[in-house]
C-alpha positions as CSV (number, residue, x, y, z in Angstrom):
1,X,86.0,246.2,100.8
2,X,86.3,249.9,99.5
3,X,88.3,250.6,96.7
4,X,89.3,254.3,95.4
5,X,89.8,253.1,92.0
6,X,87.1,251.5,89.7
7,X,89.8,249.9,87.3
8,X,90.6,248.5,90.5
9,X,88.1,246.5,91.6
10,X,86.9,245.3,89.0
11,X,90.6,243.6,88.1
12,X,90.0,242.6,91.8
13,X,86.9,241.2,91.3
14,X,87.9,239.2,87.9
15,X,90.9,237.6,89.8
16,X,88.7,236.8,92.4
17,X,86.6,234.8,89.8
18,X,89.7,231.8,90.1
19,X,89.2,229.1,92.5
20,X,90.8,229.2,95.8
21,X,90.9,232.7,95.4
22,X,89.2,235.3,98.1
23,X,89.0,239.0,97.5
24,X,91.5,239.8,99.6
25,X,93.7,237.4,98.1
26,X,93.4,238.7,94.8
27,X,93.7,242.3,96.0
28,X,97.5,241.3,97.3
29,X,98.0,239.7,93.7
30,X,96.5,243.0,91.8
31,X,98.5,245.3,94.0
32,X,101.7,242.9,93.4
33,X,100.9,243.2,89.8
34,X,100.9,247.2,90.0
35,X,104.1,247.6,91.6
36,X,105.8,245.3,88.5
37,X,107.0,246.6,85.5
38,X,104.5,246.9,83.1
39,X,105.9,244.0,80.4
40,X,105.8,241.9,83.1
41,X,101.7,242.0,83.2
42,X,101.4,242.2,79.1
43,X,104.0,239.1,79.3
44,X,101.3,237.5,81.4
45,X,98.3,238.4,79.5
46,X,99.5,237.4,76.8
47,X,100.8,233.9,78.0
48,X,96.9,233.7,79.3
49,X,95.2,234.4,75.8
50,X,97.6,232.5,73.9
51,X,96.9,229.9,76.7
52,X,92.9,229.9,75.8
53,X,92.7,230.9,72.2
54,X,95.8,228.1,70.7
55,X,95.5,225.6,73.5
56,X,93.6,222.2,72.3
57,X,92.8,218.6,73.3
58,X,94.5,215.5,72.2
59,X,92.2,213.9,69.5
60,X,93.4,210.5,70.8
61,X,93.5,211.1,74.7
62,X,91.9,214.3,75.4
63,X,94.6,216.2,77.5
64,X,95.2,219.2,76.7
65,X,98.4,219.8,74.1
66,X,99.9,222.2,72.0
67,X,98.9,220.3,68.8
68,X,96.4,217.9,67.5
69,X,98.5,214.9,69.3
70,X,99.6,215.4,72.6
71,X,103.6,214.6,73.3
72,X,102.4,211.7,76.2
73,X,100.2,209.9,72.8
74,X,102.8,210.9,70.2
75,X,105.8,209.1,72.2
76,X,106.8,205.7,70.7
77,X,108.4,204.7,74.1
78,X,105.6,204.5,75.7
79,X,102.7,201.6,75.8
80,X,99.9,202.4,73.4
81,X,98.2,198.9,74.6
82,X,97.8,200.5,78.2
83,X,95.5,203.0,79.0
84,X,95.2,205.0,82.4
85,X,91.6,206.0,82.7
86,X,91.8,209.3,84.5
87,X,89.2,212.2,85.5
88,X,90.6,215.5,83.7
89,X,94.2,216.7,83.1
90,X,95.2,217.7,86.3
91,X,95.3,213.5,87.2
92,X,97.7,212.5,84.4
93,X,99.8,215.6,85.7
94,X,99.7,214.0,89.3
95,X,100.4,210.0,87.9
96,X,103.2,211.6,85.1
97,X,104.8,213.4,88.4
98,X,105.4,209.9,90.0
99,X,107.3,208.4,87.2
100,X,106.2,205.0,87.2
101,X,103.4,204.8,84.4
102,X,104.7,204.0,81.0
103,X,101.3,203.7,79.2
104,X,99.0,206.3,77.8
105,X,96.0,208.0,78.8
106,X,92.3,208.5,78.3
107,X,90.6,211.9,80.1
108,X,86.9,211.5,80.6
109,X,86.6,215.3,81.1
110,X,84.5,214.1,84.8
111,X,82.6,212.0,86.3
112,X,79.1,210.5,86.4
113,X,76.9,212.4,88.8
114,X,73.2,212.8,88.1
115,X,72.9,215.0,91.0
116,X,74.9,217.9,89.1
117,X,73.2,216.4,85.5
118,X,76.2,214.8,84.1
119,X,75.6,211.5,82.6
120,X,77.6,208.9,80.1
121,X,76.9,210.8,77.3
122,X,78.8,214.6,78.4
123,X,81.9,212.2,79.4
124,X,84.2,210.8,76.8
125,X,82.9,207.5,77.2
126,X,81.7,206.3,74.1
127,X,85.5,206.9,72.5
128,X,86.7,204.9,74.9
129,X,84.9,201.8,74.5
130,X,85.8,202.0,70.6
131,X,89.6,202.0,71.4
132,X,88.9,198.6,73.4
133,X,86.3,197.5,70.8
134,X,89.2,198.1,68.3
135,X,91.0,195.4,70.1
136,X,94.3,197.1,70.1
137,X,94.1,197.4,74.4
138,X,95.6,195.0,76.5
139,X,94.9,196.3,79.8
140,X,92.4,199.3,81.4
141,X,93.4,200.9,84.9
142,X,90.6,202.8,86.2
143,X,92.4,205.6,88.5
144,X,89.3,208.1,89.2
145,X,89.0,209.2,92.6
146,X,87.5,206.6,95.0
147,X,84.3,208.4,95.6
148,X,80.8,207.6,95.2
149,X,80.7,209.3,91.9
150,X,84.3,207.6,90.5
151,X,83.0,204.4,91.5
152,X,80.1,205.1,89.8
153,X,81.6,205.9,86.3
154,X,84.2,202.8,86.9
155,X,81.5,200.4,87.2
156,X,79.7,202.0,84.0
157,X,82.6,201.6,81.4
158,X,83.3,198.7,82.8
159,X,79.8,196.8,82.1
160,X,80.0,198.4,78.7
161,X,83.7,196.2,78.0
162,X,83.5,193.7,80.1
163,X,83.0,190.7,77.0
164,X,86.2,192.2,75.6
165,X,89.6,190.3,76.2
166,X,91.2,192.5,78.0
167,X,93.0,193.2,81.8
168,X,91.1,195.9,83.7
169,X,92.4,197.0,86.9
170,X,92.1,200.2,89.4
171,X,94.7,201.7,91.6
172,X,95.3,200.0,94.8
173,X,93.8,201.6,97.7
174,X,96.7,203.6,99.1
175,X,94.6,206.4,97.7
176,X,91.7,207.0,100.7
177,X,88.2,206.7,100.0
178,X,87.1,210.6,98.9
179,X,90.6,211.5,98.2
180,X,91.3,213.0,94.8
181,X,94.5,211.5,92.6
182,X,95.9,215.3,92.9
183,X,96.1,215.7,96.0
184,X,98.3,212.5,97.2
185,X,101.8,212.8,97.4
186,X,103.8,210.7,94.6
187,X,105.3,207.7,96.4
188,X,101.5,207.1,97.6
189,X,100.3,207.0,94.3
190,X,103.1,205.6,92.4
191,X,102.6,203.0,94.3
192,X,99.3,202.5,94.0
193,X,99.8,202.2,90.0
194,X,102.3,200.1,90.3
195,X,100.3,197.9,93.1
196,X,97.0,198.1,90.6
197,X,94.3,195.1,91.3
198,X,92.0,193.5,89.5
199,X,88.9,195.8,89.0
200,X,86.2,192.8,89.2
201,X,88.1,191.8,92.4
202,X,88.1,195.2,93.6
203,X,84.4,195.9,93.4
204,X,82.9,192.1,95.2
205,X,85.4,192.7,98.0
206,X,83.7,195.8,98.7
């Protein structure tokens, strides 16, 4: 691809640094940029460095939030004693979207995978076996994505809380094996939290 502008390509080439996104693609978006009034561009880079210099995670649940204590953590009305086990933000967006969880959350940040060198101890892990330690949970639902690596990190936390008195269950498999929680549609996953199954009974039937 030849450009005639330096300033140019390399905004082209930056843009084409986000996933999903092929040079060409982000040519259309630079050139759409260009032909916008200028406040229109400083209105977004600003809403992108305010976005990565003031943006934080929840101390309690680790999504991200505008303050120390995310809104979802910080809302009376919800369950405290329930916790949604989830991979990163984008899952509590998808289960929030489908409007039947009432509980709160707990973002791992990923999932165990020794082939890409990410063990226990780079997830949020540990935290989360102090909030059941703690005694104050009455029931886990493990909603990673049924893959080899979700299954993986499910079976993991659970051996480490398994003495505890607690409910833990995992979405019910309306969610195909491989699929990730953001890509189902909401009636297919609300209804897989809402249809939740033991996790014990989930793992010797398989």
């Amino acid at each position: 691809m030849e450009f005639s502008s330096n300033l140019l390509e390399k905004a082209v080439n930056e843009m084409a640094q986000l996933p999903g996104i092929g040079k060409r693609t982000a040519l259309r978006l630079v050139l759409h940029l260009l032909k916008q009034p200028q406040e229109r561009t400083e209105f977004l880079t600003e809403a992108l460095l305010k976005m990565r210099t003031e943006i934080k995670l929840c101390e309690n649940c680790y999504n991200v939030s505008d303050k120390i204590v995310c809104a979802i953590c910080e809302n009376k009305n919800r369950d405290h004693q329930l916790i949604c086990v989830v991979e990163d933000v984008r899952d509590v967006m998808a289960i929030e979207n489908t409007g039947q969880y009432k509980g709160i959350y707990h973002v791992l940040g990923g999932k165990i995978s020794p082939i890409d060198g990410i063990g226990p101890s780079q997830l949020k892990i540990s935290s989360l076996v102090e909030k059941v330690n703690s005694g104050k949970v009455r029931e886990l639902i493990f909603a990673l994505s049924s893959t080899m690596e979700g299954d993986t990190t499910n079976f993991y936390i659970y051996k480490q809380i398994k003495n505890n008195e607690l409910v833990t269950s995992t979405i019910a498999r309306g969610i195909a094996v491989g699929d990730e929680l953001e890509y189902a549609d909401e009636v297919t996953l609300g209804r897989s939290i809402v249809q939740r199954v033991p996790f014990d009974h989930s793992f010797k039937n398989n």
